[in-house]
Every structure is written in C-alpha cells, then in structure tokens.
NULUMZA-739581 format. One record per residue: x, y negated, z negated of N, C-alpha, C, O, CB in turn; residue number from 1. Coordinates in nm, 3 decimals. Atoms other than C-alpha are relative to their C-alpha. Glycine has a CB too. Layout:
REM NULUMZA-739581
nxx:X | nyy:Y | nzz:Z | caxx:X | cayy:Y | cazz:Z | cxx:X | cyy:Y | czz:Z | oxx:X | oyy:Y | ozz:Z | cbxx:X | cbyy:Y | cbzz:Z | resi:NUM
...
//
This chain:
REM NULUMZA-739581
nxx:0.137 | nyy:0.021 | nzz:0.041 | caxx:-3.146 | cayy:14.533 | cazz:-12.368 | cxx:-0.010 | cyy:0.013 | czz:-0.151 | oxx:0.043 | oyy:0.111 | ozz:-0.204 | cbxx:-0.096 | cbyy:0.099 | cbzz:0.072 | resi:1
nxx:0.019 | nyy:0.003 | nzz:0.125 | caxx:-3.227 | cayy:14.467 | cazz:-12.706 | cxx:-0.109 | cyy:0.081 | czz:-0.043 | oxx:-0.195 | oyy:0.093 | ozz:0.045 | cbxx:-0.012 | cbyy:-0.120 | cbzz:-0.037 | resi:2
nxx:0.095 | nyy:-0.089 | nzz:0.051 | caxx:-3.460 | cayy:14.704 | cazz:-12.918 | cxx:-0.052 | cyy:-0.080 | czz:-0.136 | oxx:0.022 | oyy:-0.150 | ozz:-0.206 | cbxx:0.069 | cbyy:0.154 | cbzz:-0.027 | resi:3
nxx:0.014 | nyy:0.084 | nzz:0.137 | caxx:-3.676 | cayy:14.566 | cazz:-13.218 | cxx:-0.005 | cyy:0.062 | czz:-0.115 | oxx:-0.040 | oyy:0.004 | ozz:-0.218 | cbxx:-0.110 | cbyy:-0.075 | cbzz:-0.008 | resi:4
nxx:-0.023 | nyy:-0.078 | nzz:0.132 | caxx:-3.624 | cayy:14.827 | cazz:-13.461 | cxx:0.120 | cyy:0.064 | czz:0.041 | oxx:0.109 | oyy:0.185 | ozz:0.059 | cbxx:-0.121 | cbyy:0.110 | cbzz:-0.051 | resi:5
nxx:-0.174 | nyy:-0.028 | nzz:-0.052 | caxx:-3.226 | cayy:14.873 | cazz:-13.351 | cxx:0.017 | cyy:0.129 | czz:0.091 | oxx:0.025 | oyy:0.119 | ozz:0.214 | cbxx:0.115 | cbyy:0.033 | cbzz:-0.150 | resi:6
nxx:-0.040 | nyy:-0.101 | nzz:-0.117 | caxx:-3.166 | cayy:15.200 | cazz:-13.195 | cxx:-0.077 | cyy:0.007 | czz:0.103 | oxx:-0.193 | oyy:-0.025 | ozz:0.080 | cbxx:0.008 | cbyy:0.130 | cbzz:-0.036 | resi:7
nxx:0.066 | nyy:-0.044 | nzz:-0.079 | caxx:-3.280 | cayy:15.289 | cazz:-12.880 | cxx:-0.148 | cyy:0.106 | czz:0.002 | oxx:-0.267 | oyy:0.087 | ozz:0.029 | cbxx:0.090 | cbyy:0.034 | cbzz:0.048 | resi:8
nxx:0.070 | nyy:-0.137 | nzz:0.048 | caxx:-3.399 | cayy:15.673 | cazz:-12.978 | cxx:-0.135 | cyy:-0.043 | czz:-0.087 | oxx:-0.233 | oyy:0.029 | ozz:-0.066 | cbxx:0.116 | cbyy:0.098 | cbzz:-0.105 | resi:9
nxx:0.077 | nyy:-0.033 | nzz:0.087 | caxx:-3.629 | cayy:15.553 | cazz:-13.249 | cxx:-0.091 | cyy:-0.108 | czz:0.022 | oxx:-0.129 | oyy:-0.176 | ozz:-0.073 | cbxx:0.055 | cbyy:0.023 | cbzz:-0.127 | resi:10
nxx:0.125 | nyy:0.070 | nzz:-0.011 | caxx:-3.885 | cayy:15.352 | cazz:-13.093 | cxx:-0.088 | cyy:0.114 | czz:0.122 | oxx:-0.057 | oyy:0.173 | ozz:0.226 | cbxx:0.034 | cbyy:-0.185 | cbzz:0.061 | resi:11
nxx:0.050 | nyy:-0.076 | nzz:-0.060 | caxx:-4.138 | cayy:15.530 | cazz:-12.993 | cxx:-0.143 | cyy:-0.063 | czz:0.095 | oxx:-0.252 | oyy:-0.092 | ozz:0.044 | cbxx:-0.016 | cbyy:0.100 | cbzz:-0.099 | resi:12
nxx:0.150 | nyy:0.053 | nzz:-0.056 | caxx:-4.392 | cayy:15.402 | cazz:-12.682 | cxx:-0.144 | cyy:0.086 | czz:0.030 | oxx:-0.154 | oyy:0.198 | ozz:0.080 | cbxx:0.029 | cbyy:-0.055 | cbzz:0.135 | resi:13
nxx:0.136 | nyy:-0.051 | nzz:-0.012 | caxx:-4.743 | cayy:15.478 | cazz:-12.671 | cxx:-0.073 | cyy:-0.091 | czz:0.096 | oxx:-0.068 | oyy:-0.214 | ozz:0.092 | cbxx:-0.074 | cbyy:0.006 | cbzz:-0.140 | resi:14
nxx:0.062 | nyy:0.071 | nzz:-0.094 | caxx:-4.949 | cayy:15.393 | cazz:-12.388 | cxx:-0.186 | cyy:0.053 | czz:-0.034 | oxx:-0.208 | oyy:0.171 | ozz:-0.065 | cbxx:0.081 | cbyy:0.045 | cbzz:0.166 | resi:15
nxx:0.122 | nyy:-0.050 | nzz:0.041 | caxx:-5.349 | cayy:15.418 | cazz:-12.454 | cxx:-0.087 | cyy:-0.016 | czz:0.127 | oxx:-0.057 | oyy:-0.106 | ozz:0.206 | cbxx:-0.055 | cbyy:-0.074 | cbzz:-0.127 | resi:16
nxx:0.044 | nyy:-0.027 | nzz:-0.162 | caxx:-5.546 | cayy:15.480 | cazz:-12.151 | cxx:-0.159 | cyy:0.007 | czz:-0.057 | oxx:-0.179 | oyy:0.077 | ozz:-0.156 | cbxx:0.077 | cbyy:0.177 | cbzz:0.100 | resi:17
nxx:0.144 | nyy:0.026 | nzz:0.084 | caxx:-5.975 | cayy:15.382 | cazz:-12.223 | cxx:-0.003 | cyy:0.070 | czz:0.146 | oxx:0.069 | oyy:0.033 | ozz:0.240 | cbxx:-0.093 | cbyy:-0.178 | cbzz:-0.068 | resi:18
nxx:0.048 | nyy:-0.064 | nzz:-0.100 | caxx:-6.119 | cayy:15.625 | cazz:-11.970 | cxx:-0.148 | cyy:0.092 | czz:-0.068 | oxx:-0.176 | oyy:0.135 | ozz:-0.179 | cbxx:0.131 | cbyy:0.090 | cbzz:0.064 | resi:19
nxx:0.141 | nyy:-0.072 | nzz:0.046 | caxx:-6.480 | cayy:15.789 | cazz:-11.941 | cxx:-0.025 | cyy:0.105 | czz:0.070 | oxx:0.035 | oyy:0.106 | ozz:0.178 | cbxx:-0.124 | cbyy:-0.081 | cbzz:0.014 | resi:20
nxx:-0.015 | nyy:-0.120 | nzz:-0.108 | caxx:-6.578 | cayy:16.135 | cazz:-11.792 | cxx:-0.069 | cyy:0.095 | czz:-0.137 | oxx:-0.048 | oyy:0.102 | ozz:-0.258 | cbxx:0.201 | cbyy:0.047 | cbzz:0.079 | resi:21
nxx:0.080 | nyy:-0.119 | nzz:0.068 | caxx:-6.824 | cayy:16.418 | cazz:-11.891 | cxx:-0.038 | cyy:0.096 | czz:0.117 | oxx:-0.016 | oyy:0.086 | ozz:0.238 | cbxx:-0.144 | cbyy:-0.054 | cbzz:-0.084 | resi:22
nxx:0.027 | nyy:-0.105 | nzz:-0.173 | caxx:-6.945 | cayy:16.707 | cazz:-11.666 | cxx:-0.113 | cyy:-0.052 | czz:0.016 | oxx:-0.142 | oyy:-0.028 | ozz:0.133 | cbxx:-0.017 | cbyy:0.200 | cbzz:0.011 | resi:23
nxx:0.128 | nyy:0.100 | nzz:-0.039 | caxx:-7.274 | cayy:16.494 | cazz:-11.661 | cxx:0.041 | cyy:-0.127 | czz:0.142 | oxx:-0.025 | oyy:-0.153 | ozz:0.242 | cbxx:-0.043 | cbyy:-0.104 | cbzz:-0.175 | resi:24
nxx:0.033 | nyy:0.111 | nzz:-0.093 | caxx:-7.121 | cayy:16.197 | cazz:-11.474 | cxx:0.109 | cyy:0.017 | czz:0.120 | oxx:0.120 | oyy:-0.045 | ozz:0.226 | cbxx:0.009 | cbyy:-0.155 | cbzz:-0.078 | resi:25
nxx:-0.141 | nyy:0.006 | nzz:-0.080 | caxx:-6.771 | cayy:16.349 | cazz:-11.348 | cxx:0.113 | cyy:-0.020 | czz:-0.085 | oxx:0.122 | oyy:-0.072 | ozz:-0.196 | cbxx:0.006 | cbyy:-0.115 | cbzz:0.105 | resi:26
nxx:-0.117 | nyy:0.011 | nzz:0.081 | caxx:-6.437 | cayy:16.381 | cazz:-11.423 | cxx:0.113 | cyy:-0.098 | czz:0.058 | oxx:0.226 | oyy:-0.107 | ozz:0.011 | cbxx:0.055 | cbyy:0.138 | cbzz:-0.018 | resi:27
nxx:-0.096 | nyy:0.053 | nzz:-0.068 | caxx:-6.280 | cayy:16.153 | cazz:-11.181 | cxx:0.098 | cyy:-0.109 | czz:-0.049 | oxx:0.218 | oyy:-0.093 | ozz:-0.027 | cbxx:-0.057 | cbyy:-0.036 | cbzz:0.096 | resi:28
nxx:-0.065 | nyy:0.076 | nzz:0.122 | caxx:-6.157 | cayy:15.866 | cazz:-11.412 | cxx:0.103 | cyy:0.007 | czz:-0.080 | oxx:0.198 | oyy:-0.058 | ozz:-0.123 | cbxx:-0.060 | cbyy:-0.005 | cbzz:-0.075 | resi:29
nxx:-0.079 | nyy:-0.070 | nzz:0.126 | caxx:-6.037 | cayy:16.063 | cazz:-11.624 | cxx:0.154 | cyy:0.108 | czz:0.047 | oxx:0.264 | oyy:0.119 | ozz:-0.007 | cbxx:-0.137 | cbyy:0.115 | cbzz:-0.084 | resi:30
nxx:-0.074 | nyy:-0.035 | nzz:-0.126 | caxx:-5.865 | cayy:16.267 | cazz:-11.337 | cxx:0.132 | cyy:-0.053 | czz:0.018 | oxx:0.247 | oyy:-0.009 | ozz:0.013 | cbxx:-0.071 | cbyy:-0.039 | cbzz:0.112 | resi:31
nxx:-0.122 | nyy:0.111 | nzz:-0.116 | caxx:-5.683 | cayy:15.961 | cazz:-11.173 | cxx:0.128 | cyy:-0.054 | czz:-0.169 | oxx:0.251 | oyy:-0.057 | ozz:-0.172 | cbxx:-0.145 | cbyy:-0.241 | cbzz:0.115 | resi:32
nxx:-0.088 | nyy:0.070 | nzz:0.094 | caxx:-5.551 | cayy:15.810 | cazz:-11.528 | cxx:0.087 | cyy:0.139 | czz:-0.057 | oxx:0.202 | oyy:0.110 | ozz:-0.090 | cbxx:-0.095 | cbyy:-0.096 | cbzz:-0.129 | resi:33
nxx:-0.094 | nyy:-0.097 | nzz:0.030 | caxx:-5.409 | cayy:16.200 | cazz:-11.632 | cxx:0.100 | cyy:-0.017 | czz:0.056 | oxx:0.208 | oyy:-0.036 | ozz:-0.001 | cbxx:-0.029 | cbyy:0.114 | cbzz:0.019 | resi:34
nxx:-0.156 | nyy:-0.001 | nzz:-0.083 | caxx:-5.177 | cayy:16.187 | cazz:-11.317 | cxx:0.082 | cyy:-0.128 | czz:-0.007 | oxx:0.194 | oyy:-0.131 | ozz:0.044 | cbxx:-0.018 | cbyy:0.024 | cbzz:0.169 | resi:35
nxx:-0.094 | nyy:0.117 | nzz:0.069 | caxx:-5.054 | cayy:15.829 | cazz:-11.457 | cxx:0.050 | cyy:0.028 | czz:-0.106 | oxx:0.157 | oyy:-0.028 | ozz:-0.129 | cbxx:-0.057 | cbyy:-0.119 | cbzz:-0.031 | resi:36
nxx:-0.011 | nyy:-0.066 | nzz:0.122 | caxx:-5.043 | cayy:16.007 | cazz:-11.781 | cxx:0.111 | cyy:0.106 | czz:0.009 | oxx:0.217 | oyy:0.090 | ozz:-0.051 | cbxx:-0.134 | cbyy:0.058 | cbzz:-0.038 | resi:37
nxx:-0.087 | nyy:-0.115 | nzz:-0.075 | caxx:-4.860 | cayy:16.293 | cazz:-11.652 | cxx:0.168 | cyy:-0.021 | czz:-0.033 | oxx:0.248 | oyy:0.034 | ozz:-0.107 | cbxx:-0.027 | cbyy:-0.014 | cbzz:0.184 | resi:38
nxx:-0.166 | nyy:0.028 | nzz:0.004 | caxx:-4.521 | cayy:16.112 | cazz:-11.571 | cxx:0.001 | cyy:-0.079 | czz:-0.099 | oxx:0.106 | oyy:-0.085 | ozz:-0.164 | cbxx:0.079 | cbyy:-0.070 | cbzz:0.129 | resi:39
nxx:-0.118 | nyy:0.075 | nzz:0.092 | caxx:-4.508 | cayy:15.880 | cazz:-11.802 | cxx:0.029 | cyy:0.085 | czz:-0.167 | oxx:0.101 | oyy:0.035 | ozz:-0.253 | cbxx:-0.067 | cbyy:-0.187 | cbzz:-0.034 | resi:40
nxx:-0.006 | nyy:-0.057 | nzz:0.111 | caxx:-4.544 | cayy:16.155 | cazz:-12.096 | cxx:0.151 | cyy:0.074 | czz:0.000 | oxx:0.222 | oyy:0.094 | ozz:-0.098 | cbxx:-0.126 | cbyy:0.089 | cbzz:-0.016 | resi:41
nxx:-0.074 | nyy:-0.028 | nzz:-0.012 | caxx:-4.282 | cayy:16.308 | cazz:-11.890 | cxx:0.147 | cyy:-0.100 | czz:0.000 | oxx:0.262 | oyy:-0.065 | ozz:0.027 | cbxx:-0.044 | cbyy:0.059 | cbzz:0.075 | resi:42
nxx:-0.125 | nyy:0.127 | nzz:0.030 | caxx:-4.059 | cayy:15.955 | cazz:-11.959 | cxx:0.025 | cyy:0.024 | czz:-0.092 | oxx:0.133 | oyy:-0.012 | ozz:-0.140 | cbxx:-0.016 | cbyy:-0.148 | cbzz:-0.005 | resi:43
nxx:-0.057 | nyy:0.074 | nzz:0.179 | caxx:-4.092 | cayy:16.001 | cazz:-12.315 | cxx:-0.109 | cyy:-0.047 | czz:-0.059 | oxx:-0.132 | oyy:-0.016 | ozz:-0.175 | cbxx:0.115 | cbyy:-0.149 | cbzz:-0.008 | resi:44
nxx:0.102 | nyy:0.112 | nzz:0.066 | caxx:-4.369 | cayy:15.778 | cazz:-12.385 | cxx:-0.073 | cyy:0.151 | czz:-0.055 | oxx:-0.058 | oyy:0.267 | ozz:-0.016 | cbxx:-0.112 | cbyy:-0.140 | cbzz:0.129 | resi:45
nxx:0.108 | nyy:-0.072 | nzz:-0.012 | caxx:-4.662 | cayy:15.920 | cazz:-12.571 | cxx:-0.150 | cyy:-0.066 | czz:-0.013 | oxx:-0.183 | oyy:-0.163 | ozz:-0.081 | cbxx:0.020 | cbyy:0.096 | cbzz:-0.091 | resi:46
nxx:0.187 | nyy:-0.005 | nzz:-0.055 | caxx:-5.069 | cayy:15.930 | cazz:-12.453 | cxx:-0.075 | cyy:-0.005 | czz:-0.102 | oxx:-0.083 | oyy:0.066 | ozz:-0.202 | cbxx:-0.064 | cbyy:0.141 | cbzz:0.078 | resi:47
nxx:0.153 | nyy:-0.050 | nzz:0.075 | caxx:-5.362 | cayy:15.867 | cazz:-12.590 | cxx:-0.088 | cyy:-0.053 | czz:0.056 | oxx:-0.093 | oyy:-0.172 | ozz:0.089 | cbxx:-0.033 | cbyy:-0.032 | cbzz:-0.147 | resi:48
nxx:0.172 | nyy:0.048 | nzz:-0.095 | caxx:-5.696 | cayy:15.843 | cazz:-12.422 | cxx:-0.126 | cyy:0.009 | czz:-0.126 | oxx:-0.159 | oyy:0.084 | ozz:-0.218 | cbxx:-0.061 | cbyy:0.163 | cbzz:0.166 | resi:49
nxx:0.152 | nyy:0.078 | nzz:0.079 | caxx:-6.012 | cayy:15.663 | cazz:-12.570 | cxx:-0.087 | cyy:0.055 | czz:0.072 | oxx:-0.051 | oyy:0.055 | ozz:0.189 | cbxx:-0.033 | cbyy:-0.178 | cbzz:0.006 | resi:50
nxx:0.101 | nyy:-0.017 | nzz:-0.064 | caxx:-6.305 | cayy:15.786 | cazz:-12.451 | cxx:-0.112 | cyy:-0.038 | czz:-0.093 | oxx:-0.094 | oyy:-0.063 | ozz:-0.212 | cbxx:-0.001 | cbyy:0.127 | cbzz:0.053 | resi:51
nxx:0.110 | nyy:0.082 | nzz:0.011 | caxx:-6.628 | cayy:15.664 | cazz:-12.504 | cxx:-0.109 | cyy:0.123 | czz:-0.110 | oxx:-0.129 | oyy:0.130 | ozz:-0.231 | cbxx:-0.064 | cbyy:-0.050 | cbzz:0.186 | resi:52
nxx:0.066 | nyy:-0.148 | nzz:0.108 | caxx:-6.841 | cayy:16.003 | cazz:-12.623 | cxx:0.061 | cyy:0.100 | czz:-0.002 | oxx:0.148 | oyy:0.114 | ozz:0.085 | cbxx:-0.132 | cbyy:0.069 | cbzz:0.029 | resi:53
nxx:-0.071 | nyy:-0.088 | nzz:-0.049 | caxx:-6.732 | cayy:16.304 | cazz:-12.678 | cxx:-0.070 | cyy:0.117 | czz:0.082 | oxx:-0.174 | oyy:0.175 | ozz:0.052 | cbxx:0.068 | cbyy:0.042 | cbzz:-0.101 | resi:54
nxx:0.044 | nyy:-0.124 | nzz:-0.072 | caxx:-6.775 | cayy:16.564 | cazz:-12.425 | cxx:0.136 | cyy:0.121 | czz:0.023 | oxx:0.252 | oyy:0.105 | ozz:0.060 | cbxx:-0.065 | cbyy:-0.057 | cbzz:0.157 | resi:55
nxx:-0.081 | nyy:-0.100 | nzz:0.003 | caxx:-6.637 | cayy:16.907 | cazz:-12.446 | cxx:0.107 | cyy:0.014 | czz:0.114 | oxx:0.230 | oyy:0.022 | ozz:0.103 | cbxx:-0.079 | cbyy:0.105 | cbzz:-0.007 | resi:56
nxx:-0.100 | nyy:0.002 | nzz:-0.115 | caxx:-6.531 | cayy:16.918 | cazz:-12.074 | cxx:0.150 | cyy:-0.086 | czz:-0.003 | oxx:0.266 | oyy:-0.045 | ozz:-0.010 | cbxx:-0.082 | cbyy:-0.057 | cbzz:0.116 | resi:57
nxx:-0.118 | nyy:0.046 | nzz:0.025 | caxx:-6.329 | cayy:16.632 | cazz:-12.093 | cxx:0.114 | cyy:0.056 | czz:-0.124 | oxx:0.233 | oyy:0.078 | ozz:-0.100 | cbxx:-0.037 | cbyy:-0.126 | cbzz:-0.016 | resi:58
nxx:-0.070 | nyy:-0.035 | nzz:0.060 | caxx:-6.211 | cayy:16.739 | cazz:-12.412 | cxx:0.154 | cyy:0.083 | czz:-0.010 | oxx:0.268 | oyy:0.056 | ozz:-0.048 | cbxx:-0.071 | cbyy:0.024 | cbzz:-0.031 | resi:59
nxx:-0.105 | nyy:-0.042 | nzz:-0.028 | caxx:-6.056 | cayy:17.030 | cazz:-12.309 | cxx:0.099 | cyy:-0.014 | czz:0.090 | oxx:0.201 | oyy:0.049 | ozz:0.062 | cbxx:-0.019 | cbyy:0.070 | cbzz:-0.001 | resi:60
nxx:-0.071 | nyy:0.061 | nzz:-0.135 | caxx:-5.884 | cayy:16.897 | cazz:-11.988 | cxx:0.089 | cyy:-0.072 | czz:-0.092 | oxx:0.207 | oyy:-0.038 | ozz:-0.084 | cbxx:-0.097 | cbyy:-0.103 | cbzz:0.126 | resi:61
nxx:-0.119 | nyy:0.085 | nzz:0.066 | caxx:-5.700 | cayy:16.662 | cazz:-12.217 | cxx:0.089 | cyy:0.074 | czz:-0.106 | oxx:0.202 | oyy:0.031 | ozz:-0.126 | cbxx:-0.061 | cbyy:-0.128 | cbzz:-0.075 | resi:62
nxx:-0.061 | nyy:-0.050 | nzz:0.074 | caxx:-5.604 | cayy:16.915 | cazz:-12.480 | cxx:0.104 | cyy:0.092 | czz:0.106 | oxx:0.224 | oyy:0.113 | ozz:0.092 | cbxx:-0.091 | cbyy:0.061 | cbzz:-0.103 | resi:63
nxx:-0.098 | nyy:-0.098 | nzz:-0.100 | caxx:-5.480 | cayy:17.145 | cazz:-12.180 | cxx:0.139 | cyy:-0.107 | czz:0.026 | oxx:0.253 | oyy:-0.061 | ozz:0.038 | cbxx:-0.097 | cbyy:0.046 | cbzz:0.184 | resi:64
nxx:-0.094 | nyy:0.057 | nzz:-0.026 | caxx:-5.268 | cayy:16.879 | cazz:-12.125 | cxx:0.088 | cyy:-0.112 | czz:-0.084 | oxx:0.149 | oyy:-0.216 | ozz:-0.058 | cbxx:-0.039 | cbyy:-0.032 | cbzz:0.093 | resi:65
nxx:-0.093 | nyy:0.064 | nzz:0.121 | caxx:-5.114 | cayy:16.786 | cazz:-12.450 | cxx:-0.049 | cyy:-0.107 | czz:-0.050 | oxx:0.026 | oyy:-0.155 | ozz:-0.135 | cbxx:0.136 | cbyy:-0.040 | cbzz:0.034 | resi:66
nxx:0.021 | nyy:0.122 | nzz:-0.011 | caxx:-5.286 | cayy:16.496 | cazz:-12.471 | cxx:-0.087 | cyy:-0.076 | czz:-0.104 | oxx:-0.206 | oyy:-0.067 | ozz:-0.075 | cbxx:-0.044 | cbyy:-0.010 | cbzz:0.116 | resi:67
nxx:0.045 | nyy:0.065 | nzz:0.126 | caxx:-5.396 | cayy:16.287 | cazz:-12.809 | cxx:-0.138 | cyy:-0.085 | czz:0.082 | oxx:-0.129 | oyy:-0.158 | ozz:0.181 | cbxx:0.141 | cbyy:-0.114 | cbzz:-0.087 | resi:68
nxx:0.133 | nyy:0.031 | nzz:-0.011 | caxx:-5.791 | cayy:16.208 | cazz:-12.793 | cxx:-0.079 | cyy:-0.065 | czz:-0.087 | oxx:-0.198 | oyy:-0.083 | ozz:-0.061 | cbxx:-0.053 | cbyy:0.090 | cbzz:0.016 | resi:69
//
C-alpha cells in the first residue's frame, strides 16, 4: 500500500464525527458515535467531534474520554 507522505508511522488519520447532545435534548447521539469513536482511537486514528452548541454535559463526557471538541 502506498502512503502519500512516504512512511507509514507519519500519517496521521483523523476522523471528525458532527454529533449533537445536551442534557436538554439527550445524550444519545453523542453516545452511539463515542462507541465508534472508542475503537477507532484505539486503531490509532485520532477524534474529533463537532457539535453544534456548547453544552457542559456533553462537554465533559467527551473530555472524560480524551476526546478533541
């Protein structure tokens, strides 16, 4: 497999995940795309979730879990 900046090691994937969730409407969204989030952070790749406003809840749920916001 070919790489477009040559080595393997030094490309780094990022996957961005647009998800919405506050303790107003629920966290479920936001929920289901963590445990997609989950393994693939555990591949290597790294996360980042878009969200729409900010709400604290979500907030911290994503910081608990390493996760660029």
């Amino acid at each position: 497999m070919a790489f477009p900046f040559g080595k393997k090691d030094t490309v780094m994937k990022v996957i961005v995940f647009r998800a919405d969730g506050s303790s107003h409407v629920g966290m479920g969204h936001i929920m289901r795309c963590l445990a997609f989030a989950d393994r693939l952070q555990k591949a290597g790749m790294k996360v980042v979730f878009l969200i729409k406003a900010f709400d604290r809840s979500a907030a911290l749920l994503l910081k608990a879990r390493d996760v660029e916001f």
